[in-house]
N, C-alpha and C positions, 0 to 999 in steps of 0.2 A: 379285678379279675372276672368279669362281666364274659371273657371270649365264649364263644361257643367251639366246638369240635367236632366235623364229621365224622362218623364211625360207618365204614364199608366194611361187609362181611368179606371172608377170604379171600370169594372171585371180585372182588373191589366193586360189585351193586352197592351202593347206600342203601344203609341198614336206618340211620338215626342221626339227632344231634345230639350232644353231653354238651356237661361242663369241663371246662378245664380241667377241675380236680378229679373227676372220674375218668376222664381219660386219661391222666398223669398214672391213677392208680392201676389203670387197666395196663398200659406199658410197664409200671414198674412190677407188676407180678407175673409179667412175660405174658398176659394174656393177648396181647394184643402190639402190632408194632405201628412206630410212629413214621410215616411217610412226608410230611410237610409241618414246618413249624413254623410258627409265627416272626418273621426275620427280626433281629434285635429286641425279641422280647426273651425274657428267661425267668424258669420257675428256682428260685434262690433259696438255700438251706445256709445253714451254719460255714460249711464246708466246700461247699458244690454248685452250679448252675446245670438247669436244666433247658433243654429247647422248650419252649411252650406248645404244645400239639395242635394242629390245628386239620391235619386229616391222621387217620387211625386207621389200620385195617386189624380186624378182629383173626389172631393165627388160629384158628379152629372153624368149619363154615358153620352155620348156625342157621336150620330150616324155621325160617317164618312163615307161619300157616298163612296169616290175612295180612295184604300190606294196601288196603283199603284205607281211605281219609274217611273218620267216623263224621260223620253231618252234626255237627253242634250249631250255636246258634255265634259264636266264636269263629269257628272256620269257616263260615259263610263270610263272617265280617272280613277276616283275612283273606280270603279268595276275593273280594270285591275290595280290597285294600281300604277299609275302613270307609268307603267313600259313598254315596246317593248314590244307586245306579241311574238314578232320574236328574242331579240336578250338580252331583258332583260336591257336595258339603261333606263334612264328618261330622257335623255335629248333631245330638237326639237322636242315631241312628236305631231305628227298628229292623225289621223283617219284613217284605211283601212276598205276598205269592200273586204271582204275575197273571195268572190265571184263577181268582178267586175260587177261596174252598168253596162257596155258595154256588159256584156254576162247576163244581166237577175236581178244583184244581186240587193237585194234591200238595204234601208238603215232602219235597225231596229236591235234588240239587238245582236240578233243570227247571221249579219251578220257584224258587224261591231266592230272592233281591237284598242286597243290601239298600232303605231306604231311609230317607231323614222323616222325622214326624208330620213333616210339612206336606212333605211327597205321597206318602200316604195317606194322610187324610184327603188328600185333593183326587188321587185315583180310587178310594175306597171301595166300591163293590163293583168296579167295571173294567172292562177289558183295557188294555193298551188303545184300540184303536178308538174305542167311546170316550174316554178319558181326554185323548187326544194327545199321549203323550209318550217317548220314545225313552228307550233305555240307551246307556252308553255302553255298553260290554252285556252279552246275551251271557245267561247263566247257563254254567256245564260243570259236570262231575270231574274234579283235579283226578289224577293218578297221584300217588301215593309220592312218586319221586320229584315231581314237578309240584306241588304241594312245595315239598324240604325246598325246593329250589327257590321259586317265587314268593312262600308265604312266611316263611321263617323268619323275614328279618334280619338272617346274621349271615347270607350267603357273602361270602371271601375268596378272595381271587385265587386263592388254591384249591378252592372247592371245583371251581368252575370244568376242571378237566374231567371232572367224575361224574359230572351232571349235565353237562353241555349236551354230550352225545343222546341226552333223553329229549325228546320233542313229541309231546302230546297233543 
C-alpha cells in the first residue's frame, strides 16, 4: 500500500500528495471526497471494500499562504532527476554552483547543479566556459505544482487531468 494520493483543494488546484491511509481517512470523516480510484484495487475490511483513492478533493477550500518548493539539497537532486548535470551518472552526486561562490555565485535555484564527485572536481573553481564543459538541463526555480507533477515520482494517469493544464 505504497500508492500515493492527490489531494486538490475545493476549486480542484493541487493542494499535495498523501498516503493512501490519510486520504481513505480524510473521505471517511466526510472531509473530503474521492474523485478517482485506483481501477481494481480495494481497501478491504471484515465486511466491506472500499475504492482505493487516488485523487481527493478536499470539501472545505483551505488558503495556503506559500505554495513555493523550499530549496533543500533533496529537491535540487529531484529537479535534476538524480542525475550529473555534466555527464549524466547518478552515482556520488554533490551540488555545483555553476557560477562559483569565489567569483560572486550564489547558492539558489538558478545557480546551483546536480553533479557527480568526478564533475565537480574537474570544474572546481572555474566557470562553464574555462572548464570547457556544458550542462545538460539549465537550472530554474520549479513552481510548486510542476514540482508534485515531475519530481514526486508517483504521478498516475488520473493525476494527469489536474496537472496537465499547469506548464511552467
Amino acid at each position: 500500500m505504497n500508492q500515493r494520493v492527490l489531494v486538490l483543494n475545493q476549486d480542484f488546484s493541487p493542494m499535495s500528495v498523501c498516503s493512501v491511509q490519510r486520504a481513505f481517512l480524510l473521505i471517511y470523516l466526510d472531509k473530503a471526497e474521492l474523485l478517482n480510484s485506483v481501477r481494481n484495487n480495494f481497501l478491504r475490511t471484515v465486511s466491506r471494500n472500499f475504492p482505493m483513492p487516488s485523487v481527493i478533493r478536499i470539501n472545505h477550500y483551505i488558503t495556503v499562504p506559500y505554495r513555493g518548493v523550499v530549496m533543500t539539497r533533496q529537491n535540487i537532486f529531484k529537479r535534476d532527476n538524480n542525475q550529473c548535470q555534466y555527464c549524466g551518472t547518478n552515482k556520488e552526486l554533490t551540488l555545483d554552483h555553476v557560477i562559483p561562490r569565489s567569483r560572486g555565485g550564489r547558492s539558489n535555484w538558478k545557480n546551483l547543479v546536480t553533479a557527480c564527485k568526478r564533475c565537480n572536481t574537474r570544474k572546481g573553481d572555474f566557470t562553464l566556459q574555462e572548464a570547457e564543459m556544458k550542462l545538460m538541463n539549465s537550472p530554474y526555480k520549479p513552481s510548486y505544482l510542476v514540482f508534485i507533477r515531475e519530481s514526486s515520482g508517483f504521478v498516475q494517469d488520473e493525476w494527469r487531468k489536474y496537472l496537465e493544464p499547469i506548464v511552467a
